[in-house]
Structures are given as C-alpha cells and as structure tokens.
C-alpha positions as CSV (number, residue, x, y, z in Angstrom):
1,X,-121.8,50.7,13.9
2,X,-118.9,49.0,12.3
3,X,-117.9,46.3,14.7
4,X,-114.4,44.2,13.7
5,X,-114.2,40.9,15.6
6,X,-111.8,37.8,15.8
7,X,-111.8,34.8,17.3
8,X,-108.8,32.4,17.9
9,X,-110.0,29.9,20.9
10,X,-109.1,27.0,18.6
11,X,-107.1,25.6,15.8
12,X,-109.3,27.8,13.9
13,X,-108.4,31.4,13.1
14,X,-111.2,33.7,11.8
15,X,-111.6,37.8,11.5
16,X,-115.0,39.5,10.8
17,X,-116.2,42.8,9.9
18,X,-120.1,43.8,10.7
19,X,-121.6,47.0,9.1
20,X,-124.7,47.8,8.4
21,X,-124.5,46.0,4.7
22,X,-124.0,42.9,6.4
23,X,-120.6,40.8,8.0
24,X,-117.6,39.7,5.8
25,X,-115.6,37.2,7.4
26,X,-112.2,35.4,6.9
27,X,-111.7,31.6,8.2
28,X,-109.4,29.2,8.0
29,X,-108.4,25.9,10.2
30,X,-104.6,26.7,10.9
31,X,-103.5,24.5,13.8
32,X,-101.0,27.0,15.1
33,X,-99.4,30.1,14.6
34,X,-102.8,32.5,15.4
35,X,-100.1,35.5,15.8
36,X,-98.9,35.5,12.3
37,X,-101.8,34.9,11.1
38,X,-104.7,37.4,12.7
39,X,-103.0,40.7,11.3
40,X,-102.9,39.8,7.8
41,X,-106.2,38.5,7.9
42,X,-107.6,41.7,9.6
43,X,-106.0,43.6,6.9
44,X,-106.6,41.7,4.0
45,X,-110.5,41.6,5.2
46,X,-110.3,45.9,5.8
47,X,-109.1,46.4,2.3
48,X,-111.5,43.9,0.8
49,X,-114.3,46.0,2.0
50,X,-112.5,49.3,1.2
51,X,-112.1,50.4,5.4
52,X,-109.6,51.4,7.5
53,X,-109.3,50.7,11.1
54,X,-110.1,54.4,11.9
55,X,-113.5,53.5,10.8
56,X,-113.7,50.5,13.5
57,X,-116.2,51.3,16.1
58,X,-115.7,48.5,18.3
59,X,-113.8,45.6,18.7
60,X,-114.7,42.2,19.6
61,X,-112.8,38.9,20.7
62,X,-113.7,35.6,21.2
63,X,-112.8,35.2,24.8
64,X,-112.4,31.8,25.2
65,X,-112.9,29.0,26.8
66,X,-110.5,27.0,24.4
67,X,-106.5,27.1,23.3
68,X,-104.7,28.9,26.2
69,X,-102.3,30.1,23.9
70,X,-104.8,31.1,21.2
71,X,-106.8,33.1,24.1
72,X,-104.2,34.8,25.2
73,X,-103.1,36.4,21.5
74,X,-106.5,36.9,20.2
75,X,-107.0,39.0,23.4
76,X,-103.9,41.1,23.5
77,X,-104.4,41.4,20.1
78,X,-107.8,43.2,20.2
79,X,-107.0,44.8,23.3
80,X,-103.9,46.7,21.3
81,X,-105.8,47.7,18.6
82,X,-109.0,48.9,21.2
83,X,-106.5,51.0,22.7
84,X,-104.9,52.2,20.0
85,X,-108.3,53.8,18.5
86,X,-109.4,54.0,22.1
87,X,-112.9,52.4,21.5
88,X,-114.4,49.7,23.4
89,X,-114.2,45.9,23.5
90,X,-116.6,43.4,23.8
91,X,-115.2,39.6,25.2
92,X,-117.9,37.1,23.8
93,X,-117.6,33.4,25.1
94,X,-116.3,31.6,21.9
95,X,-119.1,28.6,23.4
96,X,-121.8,31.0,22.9
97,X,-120.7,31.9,19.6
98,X,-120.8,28.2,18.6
99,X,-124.1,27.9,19.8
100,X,-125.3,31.1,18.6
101,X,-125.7,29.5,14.6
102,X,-128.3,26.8,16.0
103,X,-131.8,26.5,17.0
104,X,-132.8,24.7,20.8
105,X,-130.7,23.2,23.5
106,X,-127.3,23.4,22.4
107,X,-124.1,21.5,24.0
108,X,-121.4,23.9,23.0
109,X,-117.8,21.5,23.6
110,X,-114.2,22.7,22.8
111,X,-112.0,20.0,23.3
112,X,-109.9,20.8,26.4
113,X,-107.2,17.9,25.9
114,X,-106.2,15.7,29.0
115,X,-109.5,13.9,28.2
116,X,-111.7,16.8,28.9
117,X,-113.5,19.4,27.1
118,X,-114.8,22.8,28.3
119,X,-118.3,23.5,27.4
120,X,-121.9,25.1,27.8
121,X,-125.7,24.2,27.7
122,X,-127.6,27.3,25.5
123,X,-131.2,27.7,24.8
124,X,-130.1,29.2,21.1
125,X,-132.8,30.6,19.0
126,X,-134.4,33.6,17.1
127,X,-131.4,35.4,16.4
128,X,-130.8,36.4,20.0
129,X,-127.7,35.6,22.1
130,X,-127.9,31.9,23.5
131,X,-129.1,31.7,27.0
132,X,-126.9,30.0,29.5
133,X,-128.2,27.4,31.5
134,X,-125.9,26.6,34.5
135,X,-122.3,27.4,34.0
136,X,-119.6,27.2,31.6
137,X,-117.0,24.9,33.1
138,X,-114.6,21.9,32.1
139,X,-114.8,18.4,32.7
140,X,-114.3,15.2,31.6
141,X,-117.3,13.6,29.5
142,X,-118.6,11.4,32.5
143,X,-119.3,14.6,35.2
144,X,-121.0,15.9,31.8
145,X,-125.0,16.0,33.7
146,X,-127.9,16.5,30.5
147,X,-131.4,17.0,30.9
148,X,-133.3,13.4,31.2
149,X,-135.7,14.2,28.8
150,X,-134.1,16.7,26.0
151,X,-133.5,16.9,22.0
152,X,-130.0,18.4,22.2
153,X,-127.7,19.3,19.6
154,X,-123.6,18.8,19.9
155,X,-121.7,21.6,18.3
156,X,-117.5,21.9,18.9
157,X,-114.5,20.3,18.5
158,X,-115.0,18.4,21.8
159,X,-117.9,16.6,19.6
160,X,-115.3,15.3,16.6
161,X,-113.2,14.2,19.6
162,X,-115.7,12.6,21.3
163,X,-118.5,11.5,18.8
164,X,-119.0,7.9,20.6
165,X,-119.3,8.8,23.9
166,X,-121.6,11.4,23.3
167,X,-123.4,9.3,21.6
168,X,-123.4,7.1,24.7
169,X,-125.2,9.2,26.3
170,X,-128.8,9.3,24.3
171,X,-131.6,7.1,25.6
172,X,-135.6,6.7,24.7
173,X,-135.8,10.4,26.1
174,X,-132.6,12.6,25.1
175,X,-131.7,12.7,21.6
176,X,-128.4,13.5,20.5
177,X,-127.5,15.4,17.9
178,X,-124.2,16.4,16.4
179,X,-122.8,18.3,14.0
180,X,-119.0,17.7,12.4
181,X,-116.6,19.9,12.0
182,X,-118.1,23.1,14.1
183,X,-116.0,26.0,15.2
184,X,-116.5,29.4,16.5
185,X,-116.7,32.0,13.9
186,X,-115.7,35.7,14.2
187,X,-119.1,36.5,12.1
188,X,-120.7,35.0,15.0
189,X,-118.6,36.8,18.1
190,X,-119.4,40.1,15.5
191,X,-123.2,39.4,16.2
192,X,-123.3,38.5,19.7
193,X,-120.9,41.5,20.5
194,X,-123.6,44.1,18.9
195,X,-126.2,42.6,21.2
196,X,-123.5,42.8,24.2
197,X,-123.2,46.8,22.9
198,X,-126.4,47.6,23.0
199,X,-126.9,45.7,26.2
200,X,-123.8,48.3,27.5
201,X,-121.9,45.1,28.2
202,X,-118.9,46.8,26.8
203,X,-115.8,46.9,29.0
204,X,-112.6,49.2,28.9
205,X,-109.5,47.7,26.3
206,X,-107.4,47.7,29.9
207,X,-109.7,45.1,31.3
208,X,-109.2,43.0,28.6
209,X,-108.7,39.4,29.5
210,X,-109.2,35.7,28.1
211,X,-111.9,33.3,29.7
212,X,-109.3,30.1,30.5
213,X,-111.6,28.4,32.8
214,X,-108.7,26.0,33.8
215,X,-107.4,28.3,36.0
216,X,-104.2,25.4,36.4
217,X,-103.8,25.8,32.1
218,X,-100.5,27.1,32.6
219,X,-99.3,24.6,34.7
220,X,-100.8,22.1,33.1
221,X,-99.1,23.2,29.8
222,X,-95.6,23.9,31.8
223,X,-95.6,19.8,33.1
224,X,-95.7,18.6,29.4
C-alpha cells in the first residue's frame, strides 16, 4: 500500500510517502503559509521517489488538535486530492502522532495560545498506535491532572512554551521529562494511518473534517 500523508497542525509543515521500501518525508518549520507550501512539497517528495499520485493508495492527514487555520487547509487539502483519485482517507490526531516516536506515558501538548495548550496522555510503545488514556481536550496548564506516581515524557510545542511550569509539576513520585523542539511528523501520521487501514478505520474523503477541539476557535480568532 502506498499511503501519502501530511500534517499541518502547527508551524510545522511536513508531507510523507510510505511504501513498502520504507517512508520518505519532507519537513520544514514554516510559521505560516501551509497552503503554498503543502503542494510543492507533495510534488517535489512524488518525483523524488519516481510516483505519481495515481499510484497513491490512500491518503492521510494530521487532523488536528493544533492551528485552526493549518487544520482546516491540511484537511481540505487531502480531502481534494482523496476525491479526486476517489480512495480513502485516514484523519490521525496530530497528538498521537507526537507521541507515536516515544516509548511509556507520554504528554502530547500543542500549544493552544491564550495560555492553554491542547493535549493527550498515550501509553506509546512497540511500534503500535499510542493508547489514549482519558480524552484529548484543551486547558490551561493548572486543570492539567497527571498520574501521582508516573515517569512521563513531554513531547510538543506546548512543552517549549511551557518548560517551567511543567517542570513544576514533578515531585519525589512523577518524573518529568521533556523533549525540545518536538512536532508532529507526516512519517508518523503515514504510520499510524496504516494501522487505522487495517483496523478499517478509514472514512469517506466527503467526511473529511479537522479535530479543532476549541469548538469557540473561530470566535476566538474573530475577537483578536
């Protein structure tokens, strides 16, 4: 299966190809302008590995939580292109694709702005898709509730925001760990989206839609 992925939840803008030699990816830390940016990328990494969209087998798209603009190109984006070669589509949470890389209890964080971040507790390991525990949701850092007694490790862009507090919040029984300079990668949403597949957790290109979990982003973003 040749699976072509993307993921554009933060100022990070990444396309990536899985086949069965492997995944090629493209990544770069852009800030803005996702839209004028994902196309190029897509075709620069199809001709790199000598493939043609007609080859694509399924798409996949980091679905968020993170940038509502970013969310709501790399969506369309995919959905266009699903449609267009009328495969399938696979939305993979760009906080399990953070976690995805790491091994035990993993704080996924995207920083959300207005002094919150979104994020995720995973049980990541043995190249399987990171387990869920609780709820994806977005916060502020003191309704943030960790185990008492954990090693966890802080993956995200809500951790370079945020180092100290999280920090803060390590005592004689949970140890914090963080990692710099962490973002979602489309190799990642590539990987996780061929366990979705074969899980049938595919969904029609029509259906398409990003994961905001602010469901007041817009408004939010229309008072500034």
């Amino acid at each position: 299966m040749n699976i072509l992925a993307l993921d554009s939840s933060t100022e990070a803008c990444s396309v990536a190809l899985l086949t069965d030699q492997g995944v090629s990816e493209r990544f770069e830390v852009i800030g803005r302008g996702h839209a004028e940016h994902l196309l190029p990328m897509i075709n620069d990494l199809l001709d790199e590995n000598d493939t043609a969209l007609e080859n694509i087998d399924l798409f996949a798209y980091g679905a968020g939580p993170g940038s509502f603009t970013g969310l709501r190109i790399g969506a369309a984006m995919m959905q266009g292109l699903a449609l267009a070669r009328e495969c399938k589509l696979v939305a993979v949470s760009s906080l399990a694709a953070l976690a995805f890389p790491q091994q035990g209890l993993v704080l996924s964080v995207i920083d959300a702005r207005m002094d919150q971040v979104y994020f995720g507790l995973y049980l990541s390991g043995d190249n399987v898709p990171p387990e869920l525990q609780g709820e994806v949701t977005v916060s502020s850092l003191e309704e943030i509730h960790l185990p008492e007694q954990a090693s966890i490790i802080v993956t995200g862009t809500g951790w370079d925001r945020y180092k100290d507090e999280f920090c803060q919040m390590q005592t004689e029984r949970r140890i914090i760990t963080g990692i710099d300079s962490q973002f979602p990668h489309a190799a990642d949403v590539a990987r996780l989206a061929l366990h979705e597949s074969v899980q049938g957790k595919e969904t029609d290109p029509a259906e398409a839609l990003p994961q905001y979990v602010r469901n007041n982003v817009a408004k939010k973003m229309a008072e500034r």
